[in-house]
N, C-alpha and C positions, 0 to 999 in steps of 0.2 A: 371691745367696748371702749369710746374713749369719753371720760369723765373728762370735767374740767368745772376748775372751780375759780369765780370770782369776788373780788376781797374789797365791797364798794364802802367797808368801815373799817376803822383799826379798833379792834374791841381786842387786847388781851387772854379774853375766854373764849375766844373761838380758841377750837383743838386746829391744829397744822393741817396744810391740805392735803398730805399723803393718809394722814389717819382719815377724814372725810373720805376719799376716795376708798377706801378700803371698805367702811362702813356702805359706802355703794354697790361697790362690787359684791361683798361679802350678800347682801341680801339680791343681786341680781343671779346670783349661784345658787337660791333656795326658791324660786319659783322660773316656771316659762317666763316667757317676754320676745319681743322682737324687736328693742332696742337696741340702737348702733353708737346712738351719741346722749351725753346731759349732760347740762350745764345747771352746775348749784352755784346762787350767787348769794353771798351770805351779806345783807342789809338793814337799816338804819330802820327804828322804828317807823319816821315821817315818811320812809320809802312804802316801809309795809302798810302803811295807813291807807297809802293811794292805793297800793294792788287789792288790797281787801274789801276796798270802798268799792272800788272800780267792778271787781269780776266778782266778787260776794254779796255787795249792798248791804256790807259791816261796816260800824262807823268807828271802829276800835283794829289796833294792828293784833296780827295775830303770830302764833310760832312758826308756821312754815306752810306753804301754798305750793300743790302739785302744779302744774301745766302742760299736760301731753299736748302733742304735735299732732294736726292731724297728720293720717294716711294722704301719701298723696301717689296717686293714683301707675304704673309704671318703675315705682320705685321700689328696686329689691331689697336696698340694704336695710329694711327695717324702719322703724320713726325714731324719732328725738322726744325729748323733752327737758323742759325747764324745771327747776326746785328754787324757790327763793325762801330763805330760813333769815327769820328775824333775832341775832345775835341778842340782844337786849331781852326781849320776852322770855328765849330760849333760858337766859341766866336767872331771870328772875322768877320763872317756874319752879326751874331745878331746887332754888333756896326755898319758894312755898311751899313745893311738896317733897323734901330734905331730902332726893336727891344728888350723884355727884356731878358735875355738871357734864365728863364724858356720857356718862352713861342717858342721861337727857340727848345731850347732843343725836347719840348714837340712834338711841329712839327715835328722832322725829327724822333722823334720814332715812330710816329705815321704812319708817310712816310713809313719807312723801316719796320713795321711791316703789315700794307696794302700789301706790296711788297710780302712777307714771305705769306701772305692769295692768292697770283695771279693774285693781281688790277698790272696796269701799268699805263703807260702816254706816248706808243709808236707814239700814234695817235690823233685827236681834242674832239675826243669819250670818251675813254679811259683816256685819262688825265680830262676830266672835273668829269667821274665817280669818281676816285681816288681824287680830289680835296673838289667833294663836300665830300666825305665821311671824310676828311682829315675835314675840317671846323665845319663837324657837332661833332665829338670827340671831336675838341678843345675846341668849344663850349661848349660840357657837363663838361671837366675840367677848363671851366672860362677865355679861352684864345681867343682873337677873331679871324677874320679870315686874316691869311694872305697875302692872294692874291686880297684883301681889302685894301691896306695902302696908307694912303693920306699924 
């Protein structure tokens, strides 16, 4: 699997790119997939505003946006996909709902790489599949669960 990760802001709160990557791998180790490459590009609110507008038809930026690749047809090694995580949102979550801000972090890679594998949260189904599997990664990297907070 090759991660890669690009730094289109200096924000301080972003966690280093070896922890990000880990946090990918670690939840590409807890379900299938057929992913070979992603790329997480961690961006500026005004970035996220466009992607959200663009492929959501939100008018407000958001924490972080899946992008699978399609299948493309002859090709064995798998698909790709993109993650673009808004550094800004991501810090200011973690302090509204208190939060450490790894452990947000870690969350919404894990979100958005779930996403990238075909889980969702369309439905009452569907969202508790993705959740639990969300809970049990964090857990293996020492973060508890957040859909638990008292």
């Amino acid at each position: 699997m090759n991660v890669q990760v690009q730094l289109a802001v200096q924000d301080s709160a972003v966690p280093e790119i070896p922890t990000i990557v880990s946090w990918v791998n670690t939840t590409l180790l807890a379900t299938p997939h057929h992913l070979t490459e992603i790329t997480v590009r961690v961006i500026s609110k005004g970035e996220m505003l466009n992607l959200n507008s663009r492929f959501r038809g939100q008018k407000a930026p958001t924490n972080v946006l899946s992008f699978p690749s399609e299948e493309t047809p002859n090709i064995e090694t798998g698909i790709s996909g993109d993650i673009a995580v808004c550094a800004a949102v991501v810090r200011s979550e973690a302090v509204e709902q208190n939060k450490t801000l790894d452990a947000h972090w870690a969350h919404m890679m894990i979100h958005a790489v779930l996403h990238l594998c075909g889980y969702d949260h369309i439905n009452d189904v569907e969202a508790a599949i993705m959740e639990a599997l969300e809970v049990q990664v964090l857990d293996k990297l020492g973060f508890g669960d957040p859909y638990n907070i008292c």
